[in-house]
C-alpha positions in Angstrom: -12.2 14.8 13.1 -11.7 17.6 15.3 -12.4 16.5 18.6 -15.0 17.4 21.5 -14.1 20.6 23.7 -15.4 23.4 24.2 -12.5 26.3 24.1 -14.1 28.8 25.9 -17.0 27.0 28.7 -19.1 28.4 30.5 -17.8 27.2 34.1 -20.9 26.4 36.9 -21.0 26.1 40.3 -21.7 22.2 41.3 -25.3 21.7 41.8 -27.8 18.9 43.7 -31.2 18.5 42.9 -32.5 15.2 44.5 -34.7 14.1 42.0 -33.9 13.1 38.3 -34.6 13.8 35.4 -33.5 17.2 35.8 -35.5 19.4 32.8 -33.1 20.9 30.2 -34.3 23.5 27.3 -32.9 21.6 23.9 -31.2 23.9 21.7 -31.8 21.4 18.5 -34.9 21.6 17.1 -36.9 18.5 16.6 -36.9 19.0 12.5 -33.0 19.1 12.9 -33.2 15.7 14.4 -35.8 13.7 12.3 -33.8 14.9 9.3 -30.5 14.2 10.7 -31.5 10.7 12.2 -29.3 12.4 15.4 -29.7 10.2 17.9 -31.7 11.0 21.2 -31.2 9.3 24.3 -33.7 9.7 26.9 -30.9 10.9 29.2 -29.5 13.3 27.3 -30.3 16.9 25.9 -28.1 17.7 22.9 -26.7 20.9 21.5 -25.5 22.2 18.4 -23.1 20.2 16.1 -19.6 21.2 17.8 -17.3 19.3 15.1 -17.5 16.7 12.0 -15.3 14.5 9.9 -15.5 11.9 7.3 -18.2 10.3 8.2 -18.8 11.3 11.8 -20.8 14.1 14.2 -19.6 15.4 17.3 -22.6 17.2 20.1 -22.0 18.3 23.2 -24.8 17.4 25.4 -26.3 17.5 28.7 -26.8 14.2 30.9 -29.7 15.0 32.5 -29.9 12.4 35.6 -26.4 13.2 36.5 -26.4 16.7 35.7 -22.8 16.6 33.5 -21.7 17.7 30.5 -20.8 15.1 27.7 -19.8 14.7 24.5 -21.9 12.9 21.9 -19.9 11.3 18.5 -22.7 10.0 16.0 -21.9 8.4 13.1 -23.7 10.1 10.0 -26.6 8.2 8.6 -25.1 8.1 5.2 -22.5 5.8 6.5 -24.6 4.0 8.7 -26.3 1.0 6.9 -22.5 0.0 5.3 -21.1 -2.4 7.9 -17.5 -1.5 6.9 -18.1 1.8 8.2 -20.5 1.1 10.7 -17.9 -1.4 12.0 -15.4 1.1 12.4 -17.1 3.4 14.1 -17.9 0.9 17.3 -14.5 -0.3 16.5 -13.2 3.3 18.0 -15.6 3.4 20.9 -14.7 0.0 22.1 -10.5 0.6 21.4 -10.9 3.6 23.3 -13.5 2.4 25.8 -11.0 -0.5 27.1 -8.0 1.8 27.3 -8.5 3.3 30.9 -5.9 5.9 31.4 -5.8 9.3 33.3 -4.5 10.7 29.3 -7.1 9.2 27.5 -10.4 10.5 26.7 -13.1 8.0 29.1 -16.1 6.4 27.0 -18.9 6.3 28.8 -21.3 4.3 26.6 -21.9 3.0 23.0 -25.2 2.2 21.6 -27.1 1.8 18.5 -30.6 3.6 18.2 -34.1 2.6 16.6 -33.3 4.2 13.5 -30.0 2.1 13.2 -26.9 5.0 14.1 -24.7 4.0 16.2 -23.2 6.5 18.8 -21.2 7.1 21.8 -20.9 9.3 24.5 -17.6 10.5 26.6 -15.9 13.3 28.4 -16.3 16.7 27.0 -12.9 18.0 27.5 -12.4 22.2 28.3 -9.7 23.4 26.7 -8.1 23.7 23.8 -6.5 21.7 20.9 -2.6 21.0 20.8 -2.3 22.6 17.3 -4.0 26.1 19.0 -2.0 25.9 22.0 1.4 25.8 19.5 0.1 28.9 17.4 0.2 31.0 20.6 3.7 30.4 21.5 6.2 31.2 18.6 9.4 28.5 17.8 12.1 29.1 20.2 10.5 30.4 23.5 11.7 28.5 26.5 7.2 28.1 26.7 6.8 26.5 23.8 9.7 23.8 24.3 9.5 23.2 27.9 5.6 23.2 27.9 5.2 21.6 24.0 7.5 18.6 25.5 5.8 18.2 29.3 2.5 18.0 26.8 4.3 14.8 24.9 5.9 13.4 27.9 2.1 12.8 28.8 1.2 11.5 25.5 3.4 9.3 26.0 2.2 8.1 28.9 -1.1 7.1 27.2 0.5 5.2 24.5 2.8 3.5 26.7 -0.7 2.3 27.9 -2.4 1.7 24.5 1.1 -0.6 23.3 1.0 -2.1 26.1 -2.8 -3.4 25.5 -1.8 -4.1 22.0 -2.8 -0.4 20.2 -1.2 1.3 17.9 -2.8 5.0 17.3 -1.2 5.6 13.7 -2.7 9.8 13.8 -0.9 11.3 16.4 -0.9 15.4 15.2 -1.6 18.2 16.9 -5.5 18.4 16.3 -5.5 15.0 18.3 -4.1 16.0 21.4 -6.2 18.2 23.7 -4.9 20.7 26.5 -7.3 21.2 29.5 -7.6 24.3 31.3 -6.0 22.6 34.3 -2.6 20.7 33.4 -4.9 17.9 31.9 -3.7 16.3 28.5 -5.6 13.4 26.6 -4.7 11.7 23.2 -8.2 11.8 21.3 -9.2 10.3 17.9 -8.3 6.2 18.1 -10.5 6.0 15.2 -7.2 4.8 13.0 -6.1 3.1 15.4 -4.9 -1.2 14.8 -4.7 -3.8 17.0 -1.4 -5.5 16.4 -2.0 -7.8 18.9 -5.3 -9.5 18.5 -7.6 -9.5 15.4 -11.0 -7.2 15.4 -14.0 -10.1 14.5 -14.0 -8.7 10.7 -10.7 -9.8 10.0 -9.3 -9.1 7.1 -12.1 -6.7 6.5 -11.5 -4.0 9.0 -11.3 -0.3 8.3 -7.8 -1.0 10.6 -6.6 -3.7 8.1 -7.6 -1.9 5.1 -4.4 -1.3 2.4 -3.6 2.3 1.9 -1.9 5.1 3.3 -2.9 6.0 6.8 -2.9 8.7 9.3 -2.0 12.7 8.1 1.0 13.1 5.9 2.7 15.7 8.0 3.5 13.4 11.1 2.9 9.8 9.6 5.9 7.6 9.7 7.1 6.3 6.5 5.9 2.6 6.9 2.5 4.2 7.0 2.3 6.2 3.9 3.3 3.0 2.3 0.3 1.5 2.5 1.1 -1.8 4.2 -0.8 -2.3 7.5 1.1 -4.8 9.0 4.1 -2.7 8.9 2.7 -0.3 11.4 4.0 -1.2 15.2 4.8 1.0 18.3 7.9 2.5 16.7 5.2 3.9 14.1 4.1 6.2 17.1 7.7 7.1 18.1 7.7 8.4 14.8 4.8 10.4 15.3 5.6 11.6 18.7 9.4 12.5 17.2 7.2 14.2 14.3 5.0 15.9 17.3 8.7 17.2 18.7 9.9 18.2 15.6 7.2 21.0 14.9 8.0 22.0 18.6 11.2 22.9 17.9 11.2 24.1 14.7 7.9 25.1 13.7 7.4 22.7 11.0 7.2 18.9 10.5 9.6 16.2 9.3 8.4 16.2 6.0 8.4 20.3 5.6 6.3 23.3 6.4 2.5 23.2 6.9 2.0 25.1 3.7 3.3 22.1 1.5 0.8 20.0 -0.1 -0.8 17.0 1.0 0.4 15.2 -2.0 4.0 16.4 -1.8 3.4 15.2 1.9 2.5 11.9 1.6 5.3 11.1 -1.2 7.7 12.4 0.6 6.6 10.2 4.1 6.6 7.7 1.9 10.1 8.1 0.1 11.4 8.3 4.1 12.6 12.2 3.0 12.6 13.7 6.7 13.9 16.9 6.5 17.4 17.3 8.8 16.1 19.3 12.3 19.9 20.9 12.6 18.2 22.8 8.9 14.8 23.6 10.4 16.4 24.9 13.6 19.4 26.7 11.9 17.3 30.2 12.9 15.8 29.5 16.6 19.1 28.0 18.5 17.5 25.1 19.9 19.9 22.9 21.6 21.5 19.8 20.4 21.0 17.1 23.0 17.2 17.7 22.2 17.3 18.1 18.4 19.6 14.8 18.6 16.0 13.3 20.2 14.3 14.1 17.3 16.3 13.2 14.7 16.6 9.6 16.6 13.0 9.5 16.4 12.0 10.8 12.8 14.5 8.6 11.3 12.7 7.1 8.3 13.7 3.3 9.5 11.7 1.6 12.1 15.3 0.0 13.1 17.0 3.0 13.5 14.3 5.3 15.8 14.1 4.6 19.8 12.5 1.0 19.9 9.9 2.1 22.2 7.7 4.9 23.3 9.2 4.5 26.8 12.7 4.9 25.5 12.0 8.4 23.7 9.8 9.3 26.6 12.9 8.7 29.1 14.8 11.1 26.6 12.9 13.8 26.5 12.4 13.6 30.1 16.1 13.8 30.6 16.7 17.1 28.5 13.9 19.1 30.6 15.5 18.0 33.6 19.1 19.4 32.4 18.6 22.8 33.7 15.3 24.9 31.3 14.1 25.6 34.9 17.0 28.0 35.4 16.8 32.0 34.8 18.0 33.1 31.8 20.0 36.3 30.1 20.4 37.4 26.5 23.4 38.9 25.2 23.7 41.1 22.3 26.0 40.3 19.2 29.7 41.5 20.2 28.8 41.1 24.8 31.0 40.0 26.7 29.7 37.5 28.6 32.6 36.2 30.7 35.9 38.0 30.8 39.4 36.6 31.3 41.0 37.1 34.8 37.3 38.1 36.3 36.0 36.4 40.0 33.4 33.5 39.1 30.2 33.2 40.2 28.0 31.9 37.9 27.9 29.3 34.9 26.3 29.2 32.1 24.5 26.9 29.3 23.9 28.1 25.8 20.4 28.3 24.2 19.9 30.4 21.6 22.7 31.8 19.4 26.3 31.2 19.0 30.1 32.1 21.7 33.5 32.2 21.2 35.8 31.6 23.7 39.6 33.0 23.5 42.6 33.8 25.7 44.9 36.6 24.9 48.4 36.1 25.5 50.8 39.0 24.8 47.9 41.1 23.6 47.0 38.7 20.7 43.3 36.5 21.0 43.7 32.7 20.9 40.6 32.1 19.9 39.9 28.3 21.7 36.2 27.2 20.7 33.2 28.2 19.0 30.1 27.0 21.1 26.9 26.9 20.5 23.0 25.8 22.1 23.8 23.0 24.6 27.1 23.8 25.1 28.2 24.8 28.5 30.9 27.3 29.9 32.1 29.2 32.9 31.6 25.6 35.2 35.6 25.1 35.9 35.7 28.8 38.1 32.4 28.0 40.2 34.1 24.5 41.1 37.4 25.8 42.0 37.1 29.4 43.1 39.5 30.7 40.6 39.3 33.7 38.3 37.8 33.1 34.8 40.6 31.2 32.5 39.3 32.8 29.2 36.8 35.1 27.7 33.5 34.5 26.3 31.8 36.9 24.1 28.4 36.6 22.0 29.1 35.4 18.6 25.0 35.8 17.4 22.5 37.2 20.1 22.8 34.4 22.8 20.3 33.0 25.4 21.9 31.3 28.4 20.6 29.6 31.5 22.7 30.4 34.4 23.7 28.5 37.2 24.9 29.9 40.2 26.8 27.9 43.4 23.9 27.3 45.1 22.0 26.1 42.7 25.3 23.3 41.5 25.6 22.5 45.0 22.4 21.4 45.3 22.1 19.2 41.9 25.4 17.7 42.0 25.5 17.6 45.7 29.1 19.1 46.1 28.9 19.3 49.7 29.8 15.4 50.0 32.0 12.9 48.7 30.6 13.8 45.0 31.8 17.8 45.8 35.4 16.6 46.5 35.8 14.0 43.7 34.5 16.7 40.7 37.0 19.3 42.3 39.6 17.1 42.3 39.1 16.0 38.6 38.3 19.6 37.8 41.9 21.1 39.6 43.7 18.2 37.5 41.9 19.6 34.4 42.8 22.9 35.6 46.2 21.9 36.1 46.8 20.5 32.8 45.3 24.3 31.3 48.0 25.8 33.5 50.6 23.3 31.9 49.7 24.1 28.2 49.4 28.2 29.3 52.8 28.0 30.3 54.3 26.1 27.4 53.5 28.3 25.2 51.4 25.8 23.3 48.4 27.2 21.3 45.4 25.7 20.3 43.0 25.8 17.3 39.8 27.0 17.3 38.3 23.8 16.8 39.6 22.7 20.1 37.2 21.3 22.6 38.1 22.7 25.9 36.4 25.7 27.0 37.5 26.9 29.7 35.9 29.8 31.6 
């Protein structure tokens, strides 16, 4: 179900008025709701339908003692009198209601009206779905990556939670994520969700114990589309959170692009056919140490992906703090980007697009590396003061983030002990270079050393 915000509120000033209840013009008319069966709290002034699923209603609605803004989830009065439905439905209000966490959606009641239709109210969230917030930033854009994976690092701070109470989501997508208007993020929709460490009073019985295929075929993990509930664990939300980082970086999920079928979808989860990220990213130049995260993550063995949501959250972490705060330039096909023999004052990390490093000796290039997103260059000159030891032009159009002396000083804290003991291993790296240089040695292009 698409989930209760509201993308564009209407934002008003706090008000008091001493006395309760405070009167509220409905926008529903009364027909709407007799026919309907919606339910009608005393407290509460409901407006137009704002979203619906399967077998559910979403309203926003007006709490008129406290004077807030809520959200209403009904469940529809054709699935109301079958207790497997019916049981579901609470099921998700009380899961969610129990898992108290600044990134999840709060529940503020759950009740069950005269005509039999159960219904809960929570926090109307302003803002806007995850899946929107993606379609405004394109693939690539420092935005999207930076911001897309500061989103999940919260996500995963709610399901650290939620694993941690014994909850496994098993529908993490886009659509289930929203983005408030100030910094908040909450993971909505634990309507799928299993308890894998207690037993709902229905057993056997539950909706969350029921045999099939669950979740949405672009992001479910493969143990999922099997069918098997008592495969699904924590690592079948690393999966989804990897699948989650996946369309970040490239645009599509693990399993292919949007525009692939459902049915092609869910074999595929199923047959464990992720698709390789290095592919999907082969046109954006997104770096390695990140794509390396999601591969880890996606893989289509429970075994094989990070073991818990902590440990993928501690990765991700670690990439954004490896330097996408920095400024960045973009360098045309064919720029030179460093040159031989010039002073150094700046390093530089590779984002987008591909380098070449060479040397030229007796007026011939020696080409020494090819480099591309996450590689680094230009470091050995800002540590040691020394002219550039080789050239580095732009193999593709390149992005780089550059570092400057202040900025290394600071974040490997070079003015210390640390300072001397990297120069000292970086002048014996230096004069090893100067050794081969002078030998006449030359090396081949798939050589690792770069220096710059």
């Amino acid at each position: 179900m698409t989930n209760p915000f509201l993308a564009e509120p209407e934002v008003l000033p706090v008000r008091v008025t001493e006395n309760i209840p405070v009167p509220v013009k409905p926008t529903l008319s009364e027909a709407k709701i007799v026919a309907e069966k919606i339910p009608s709290p005393t407290h509460l002034v409901l407006g137009r339908e704002l979203a619906r699923g399967a077998m559910g209603h979403v309203h926003p609605a007006t709490d008129t003692n406290l004077l807030r803004q809520v959200a209403l989830k009904r469940i529809d009065k054709d699935y109301a009198t079958h207790p497997f439905y019916r049981d579901a439905f609470i099921a998700e209000a009380q899961i969610t209601g129990q898992l108290e966490h600044p990134n999840i959606v709060p529940v503020h009641e759950l009740a069950i009206d005269a005509n039999g239709i159960a219904y809960f109210t929570m926090k109307l969230v302003q803002g806007d779905a995850f899946d929107a917030w993606l379609r405004k930033r394109p693939p690539g854009i420092i935005d999207r990556v930076a911001g897309g994976i500061e989103i999940l690092l919260k996500v995963c701070d709610a399901l650290a939670y939620a694993h941690h109470r014994g909850v496994v989501h098993r529908d993490l997508k886009p659509a289930n994520i929203m983005v408030g208007d100030f910094g908040q993020v909450y993971l909505m929709d634990w309507g799928l969700a299993k308890l894998v460490r207690s037993e709902p009073a229905s057993g056997a019985n539950a909706l969350m114990n029921a045999p099939g295929a669950v979740g949405t075929p672009d992001y479910m993990a493969p143990e999922q589309a099997r069918g098997n509930p008592n495969d699904a664990d924590e690592r079948s939300d690393v999966f989804g959170v990897g699948a989650l980082l996946f369309e970040i970086l490239s645009g599509q999920g693990p399993y292919g692009p949007a525009t692939t079928s459902s049915d092609v979808l869910l074999k595929r989860a199923a047959a464990g056919e992720v698709a390789s990220i290095d592919a999907a990213c082969e046109r954006i130049g997104v770096a390695k140490r990140i794509r390396a995260v999601a591969e880890r993550a996606t893989r289509a063995a429970p075994a094989e992906r990070y073991q818990t949501i902590a440990e993928l959250q501690d990765a991700m972490r670690a990439f954004l703090h490896g330097g996408l705060h920095l400024p960045r330039r973009t360098f045309a096909p064919g720029e030179i980007i460093v040159r031989e023999g010039d002073k150094g004052d700046d390093a530089y990390m590779i984002v987008a697009g591909r380098c070449r490093a060479y040397r030229t000796a007796a007026g011939v290039e020696e080409t020494l590396a090819f480099m591309e997103p996450g590689d680094a260059f230009g470091e050995m000159a800002l540590i040691l003061f020394e002219p550039r030891a080789a050239t580095v032009v732009a193999v593709d159009e390149v992005t780089v983030t550059v570092l400057d002396q202040t900025t290394m000083n600071e974040g490997l804290g070079l003015s210390g002990w640390t300072g001397a003991l990297v120069r000292a291993l970086a002048q014996r790296f230096s004069d090893l270079e100067h050794m081969v240089r002078s030998s006449g040695l030359r090396r081949s292009s798939s050589a690792p050393l770069k220096p710059a």
